[in-house]
Structures are given as structure tokens and as C-alpha cells.
C-alpha positions as CSV (number, residue, x, y, z in Angstrom):
1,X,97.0,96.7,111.2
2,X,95.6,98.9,108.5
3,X,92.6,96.7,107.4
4,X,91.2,92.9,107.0
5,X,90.1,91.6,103.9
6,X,87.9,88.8,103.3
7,X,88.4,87.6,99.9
8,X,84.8,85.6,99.1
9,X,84.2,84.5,95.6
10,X,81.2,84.8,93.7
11,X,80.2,81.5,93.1
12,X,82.0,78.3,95.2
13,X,83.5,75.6,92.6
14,X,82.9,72.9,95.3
15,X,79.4,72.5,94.7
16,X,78.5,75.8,92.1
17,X,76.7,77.3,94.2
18,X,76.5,81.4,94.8
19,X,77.7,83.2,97.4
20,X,75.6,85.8,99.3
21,X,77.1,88.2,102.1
22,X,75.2,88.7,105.0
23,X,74.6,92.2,105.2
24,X,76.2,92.1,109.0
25,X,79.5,91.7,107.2
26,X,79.6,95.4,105.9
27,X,79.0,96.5,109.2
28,X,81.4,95.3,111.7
29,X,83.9,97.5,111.3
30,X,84.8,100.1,108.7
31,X,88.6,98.3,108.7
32,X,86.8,95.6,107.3
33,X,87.1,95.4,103.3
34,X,85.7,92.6,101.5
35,X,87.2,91.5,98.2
36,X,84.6,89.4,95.8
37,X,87.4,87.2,93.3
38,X,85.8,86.0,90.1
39,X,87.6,82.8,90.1
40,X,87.4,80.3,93.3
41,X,90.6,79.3,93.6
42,X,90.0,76.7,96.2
43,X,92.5,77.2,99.0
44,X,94.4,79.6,97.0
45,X,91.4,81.9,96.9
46,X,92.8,84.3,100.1
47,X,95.8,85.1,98.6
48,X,95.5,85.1,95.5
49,X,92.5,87.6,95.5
50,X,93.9,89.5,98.0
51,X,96.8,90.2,95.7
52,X,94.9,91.2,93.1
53,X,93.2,94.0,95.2
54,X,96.0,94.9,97.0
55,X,98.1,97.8,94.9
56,X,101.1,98.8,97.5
57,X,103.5,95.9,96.9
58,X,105.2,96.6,100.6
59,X,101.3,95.9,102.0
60,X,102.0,92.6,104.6
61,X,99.4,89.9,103.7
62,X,98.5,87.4,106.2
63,X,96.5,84.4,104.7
64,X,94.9,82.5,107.7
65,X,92.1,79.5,107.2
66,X,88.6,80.2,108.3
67,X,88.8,76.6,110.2
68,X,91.5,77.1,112.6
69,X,92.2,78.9,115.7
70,X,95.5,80.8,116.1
71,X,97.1,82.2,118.9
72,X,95.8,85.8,119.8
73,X,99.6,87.4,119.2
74,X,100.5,85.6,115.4
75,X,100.0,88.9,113.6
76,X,102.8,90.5,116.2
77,X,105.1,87.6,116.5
78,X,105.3,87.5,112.4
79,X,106.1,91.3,112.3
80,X,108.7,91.2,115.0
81,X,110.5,88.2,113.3
């Protein structure tokens, strides 16, 4: 695991509204990079702004919703399968 994206648009289509990051976010970890998309694509926004700020095309890309829990190993399981 080379780094974790969040991809947050600018402004949210749901209800228009603009989308401040906390200042925290920039300093959890230096692994975390955070990707601002023009467009809110809704449930597509995670991937779809990830791949336009990823350039290596062999990069893995896990795409995970904010409003689950997954199991601890996930990331592991998917790269030994």
C-alpha cells in the first residue's frame, strides 16, 4: 500500500453545497493524498476521480463506501486472489 486517496469534490450535487476539508485531514499521514474532482459524480465520484489523478495504469484502485465497515484484511485477500 503506496497511498490513500480521498477523492472529495468541490461542491456536493445533493444539496449544492461546498465542501470544506478539515485541516486535520492533511495531517494524518503523509500517505494520505486527497484528490478534489470538479464534477460530483454521486457514487461514482471515488473512482472516477481517482482515475483521473492516478497516471500508472498498473496502480490497484480500491473504491470502498465511507458508510460501511469492511473486514480489517480486504485489501490482502483482493491482492492474493
Amino acid at each position: 500500500l503506496d497511498a490513500i486517496s480521498l477523492s472529495i469534490p468541490f461542491i456536493f450535487q445533493r444539496d449544492w453545497s461546498w465542501y470544506d476539508i478539515p485541516w486535520q485531514y492533511a495531517e494524518i499521514s503523509p500517505a494520505i493524498r486527497i484528490n478534489r474532482c470538479e464534477q460530483d459524480f454521486r457514487p461514482q465520484t471515488g473512482l472516477l476521480c481517482a482515475l483521473r489523478h492516478e497516471p500508472d495504469p498498473a496502480t490497484f484502485i480500491l473504491v470502498v463506501d465511507d458508510d460501511m465497515v469492511y473486514h480489517p484484511a480486504l485489501f490482502e485477500r483482493l491482492l492474493r486472489a
